[in-house]
N, C-alpha and C positions, 0 to 999 in steps of 0.2 A: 563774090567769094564769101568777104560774110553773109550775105543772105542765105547762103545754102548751111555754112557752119550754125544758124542761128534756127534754122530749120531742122537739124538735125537734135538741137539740144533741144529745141521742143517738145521734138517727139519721144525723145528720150523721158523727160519732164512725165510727159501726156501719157506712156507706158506704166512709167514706176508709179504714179499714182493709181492708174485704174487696177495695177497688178496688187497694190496696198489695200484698195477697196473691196476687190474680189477677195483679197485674204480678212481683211477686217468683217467681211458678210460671214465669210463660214465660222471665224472664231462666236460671233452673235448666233451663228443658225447651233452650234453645236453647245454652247452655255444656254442658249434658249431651250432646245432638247433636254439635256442633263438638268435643268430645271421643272419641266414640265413631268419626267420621270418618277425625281423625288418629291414631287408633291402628288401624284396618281399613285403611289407603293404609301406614302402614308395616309391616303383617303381608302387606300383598299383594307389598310393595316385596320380602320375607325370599322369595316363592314364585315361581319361575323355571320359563317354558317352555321345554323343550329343542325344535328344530326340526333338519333339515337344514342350513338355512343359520346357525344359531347359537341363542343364548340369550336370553330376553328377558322383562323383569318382568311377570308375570305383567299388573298393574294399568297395565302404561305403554299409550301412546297416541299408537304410531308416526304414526298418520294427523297428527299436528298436529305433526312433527317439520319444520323447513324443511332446505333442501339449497342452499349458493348455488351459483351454477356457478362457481365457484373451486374447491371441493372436485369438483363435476363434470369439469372440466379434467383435474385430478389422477386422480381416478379414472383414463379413458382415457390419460392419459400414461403412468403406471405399467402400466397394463393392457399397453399396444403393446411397451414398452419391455421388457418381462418373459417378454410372447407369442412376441416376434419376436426378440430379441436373446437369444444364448445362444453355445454353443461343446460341444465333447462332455465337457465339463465339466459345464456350467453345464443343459445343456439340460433334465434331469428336475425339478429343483430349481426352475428358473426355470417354467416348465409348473407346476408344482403352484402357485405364489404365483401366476399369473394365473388360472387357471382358474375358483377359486373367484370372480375378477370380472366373469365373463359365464355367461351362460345357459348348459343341458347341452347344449343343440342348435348352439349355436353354437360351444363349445368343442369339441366333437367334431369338426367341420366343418374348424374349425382342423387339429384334431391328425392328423384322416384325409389332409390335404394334405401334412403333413409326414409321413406312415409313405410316400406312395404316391412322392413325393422323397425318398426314401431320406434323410433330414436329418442325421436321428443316425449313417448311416454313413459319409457324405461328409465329417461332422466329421471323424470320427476316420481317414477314409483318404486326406484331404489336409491334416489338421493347417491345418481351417479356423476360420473363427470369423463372426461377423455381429454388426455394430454398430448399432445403429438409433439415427436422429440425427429428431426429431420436430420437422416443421418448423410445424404449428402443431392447433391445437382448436379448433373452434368448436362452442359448443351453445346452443341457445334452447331456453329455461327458460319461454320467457311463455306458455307454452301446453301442456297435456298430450296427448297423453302429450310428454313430451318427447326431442327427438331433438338429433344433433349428426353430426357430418364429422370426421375425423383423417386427417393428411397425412404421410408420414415417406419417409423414406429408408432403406435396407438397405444399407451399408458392408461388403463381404464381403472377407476377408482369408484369403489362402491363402499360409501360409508368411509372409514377411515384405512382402510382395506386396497390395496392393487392388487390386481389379479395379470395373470403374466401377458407380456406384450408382444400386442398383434403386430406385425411387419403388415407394410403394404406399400407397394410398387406402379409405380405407372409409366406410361412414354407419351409424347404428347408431342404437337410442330406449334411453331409461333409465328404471328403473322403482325404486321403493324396495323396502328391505327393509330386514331387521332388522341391524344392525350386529353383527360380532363380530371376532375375531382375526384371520381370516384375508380379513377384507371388514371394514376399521374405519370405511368410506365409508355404509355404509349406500344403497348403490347398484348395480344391475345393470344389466350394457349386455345388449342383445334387440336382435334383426333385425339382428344385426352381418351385413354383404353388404361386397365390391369395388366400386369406382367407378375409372372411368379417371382416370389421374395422370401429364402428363407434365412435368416441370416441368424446365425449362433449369439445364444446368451452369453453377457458379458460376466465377470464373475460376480460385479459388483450385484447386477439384477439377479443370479442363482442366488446367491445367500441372502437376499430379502428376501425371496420366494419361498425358499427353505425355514428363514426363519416366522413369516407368518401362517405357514404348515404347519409348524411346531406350537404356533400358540395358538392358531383353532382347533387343534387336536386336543390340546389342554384342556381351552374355554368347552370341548364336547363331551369330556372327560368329566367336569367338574360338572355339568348339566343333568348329563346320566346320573351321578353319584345324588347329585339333588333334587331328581326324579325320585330317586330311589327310596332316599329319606322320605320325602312327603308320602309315598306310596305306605311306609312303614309307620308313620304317623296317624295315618287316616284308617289302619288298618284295626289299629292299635285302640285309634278312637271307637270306631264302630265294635270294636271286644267289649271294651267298656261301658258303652252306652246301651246295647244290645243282650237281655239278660239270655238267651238261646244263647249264643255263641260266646260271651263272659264266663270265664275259670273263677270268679267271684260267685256267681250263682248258678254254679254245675249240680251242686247238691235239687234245684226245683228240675233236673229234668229225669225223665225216667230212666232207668235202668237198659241196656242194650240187651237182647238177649243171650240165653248162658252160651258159651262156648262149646264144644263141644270136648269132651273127652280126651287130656291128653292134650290136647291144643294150647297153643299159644293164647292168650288173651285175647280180644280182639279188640277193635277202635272204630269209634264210630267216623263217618265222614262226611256222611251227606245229612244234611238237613231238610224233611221236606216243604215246611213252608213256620210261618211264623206262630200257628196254633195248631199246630200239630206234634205229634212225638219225632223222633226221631227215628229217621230209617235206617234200620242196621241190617238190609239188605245189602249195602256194598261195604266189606268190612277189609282191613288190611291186617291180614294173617300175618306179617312180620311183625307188629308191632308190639314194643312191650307193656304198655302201660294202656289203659284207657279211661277217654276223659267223658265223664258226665253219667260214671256210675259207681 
């Protein structure tokens, strides 16, 4: 009897240990695992793809990256503001920071509009500049691919001078990518196109407009007047200096011939050359007085 009770606890013994052991393998096989994991994810973290568009952990997992459209906003904000706003300063510099924010097809598109408008040489041969003032962004996000609309304005300044502001419109869809230094959005605008944009002067832009109409029309005003003068200066000079056409030495030229009977006086008008008399073949019957006899 005891032999059979003492065989029983044995086996009992001889269970719960091999049952202890198979559980103590798996706890080592699954910390062994979940070790070997975290150190292959930080060797992959050390191993970097290079691309065109930048660099990117080898192990990351752009697809699961979110984007809110706040950062989308900004994208396009920055993008327009950098595309379009410039001066023959700013213009290469400003072109390279947008570029890398839209597609090749798209920025080309761009930059061929601005070679075939002369852009960069109107900067610099009217001492122009262009402001872009972006009046708003909208993009929907709830659905892919995703697209959006941008509204701005072009504020063109020549000299000290604006001239009224160009509207301009676009739509455009957005696509991810890999983030890097010169794209820290991790976003590309595609199918950037024009959309008509007319959108009404504010009051504060009519009465600037209005008021520097008013005062080119002055500065053209005051131009003319001092055309005017010089003209009356030089006219006045050459009387003087000129003894044929000088009311100082009327008395050395000849006499016009006599009038006719009954007539008015006549006046001489034309000159024919500078040693010659005077031709009083073209004479002006109204006049009362005549000069140079």
């Amino acid at each position: 009897m005891d032999s059979a009770t003492n065989l029983s606890t044995s086996f009992s013994t001889m269970r719960n240990i091999a049952m202890g052991s198979i559980l103590a393998l798996l706890l080592v096989a699954l910390g062994a695992g979940y070790i070997v994991y975290c150190i292959s994810e930080k060797a992959g973290q050390r191993v970097y793809v290079v691309s065109s568009t930048g660099s990117v952990a080898a192990l990351s997992a752009p697809a699961t990256e979110s984007h809110s459209s706040y950062e989308a906003r900004n994208l396009v904000r920055n993008f327009m503001q950098t595309m379009f706003g410039h001066d023959q300063y700013t213009f290469k510099a400003n072109l390279d920071a947008a570029l890398p924010l839209i597609e090749g097809r798209g920025g080309r598109r761009i930059y061929d509009g601005f070679v075939r408008g002369q852009v960069p040489q109107n900067y610099e041969r009217y001492a122009a500049r262009n402001v872009v003032t972006v009046d708003s962004v909208l993009v929907d996000m709830s659905r892919r691919p995703w697209s959006g609309s941008v509204y701005i304005k072009q504020r063109i300044f020549i000299g000290g001078e604006q001239k009224e502001p160009l509207p301009l419109a676009a739509k455009f869809n957005l696509e991810e990518t890999n983030r890097s230094d010169q794209n820290p959005y991790g976003l590309l605008i595609t199918n950037f196109d024009y959309i008509p944009y007319q959108p009404n002067l504010s009051r504060q832009e009519r009465e600037l407009l209005e008021a520097q109409e008013a005062d080119r029309q002055r500065r053209l005003l005051e131009a003319q007047r001092g055309h005017k003068l010089q003209f009356l200066l030089l006219h006045l000079r050459l009387r003087l200096n000129n003894p044929l056409i000088s009311l100082h030495h009327a008395s050395f030229l000849p006499p016009c011939g006599a009038a006719e009977p009954g007539a008015a006086p006549a006046t001489c008008l034309g000159y024919v050359g500078a040693n010659r008399a005077p031709d009083c073949s073209t004479v002006d019957p109204g006049a009362t007085a005549r000069i140079g006899g």
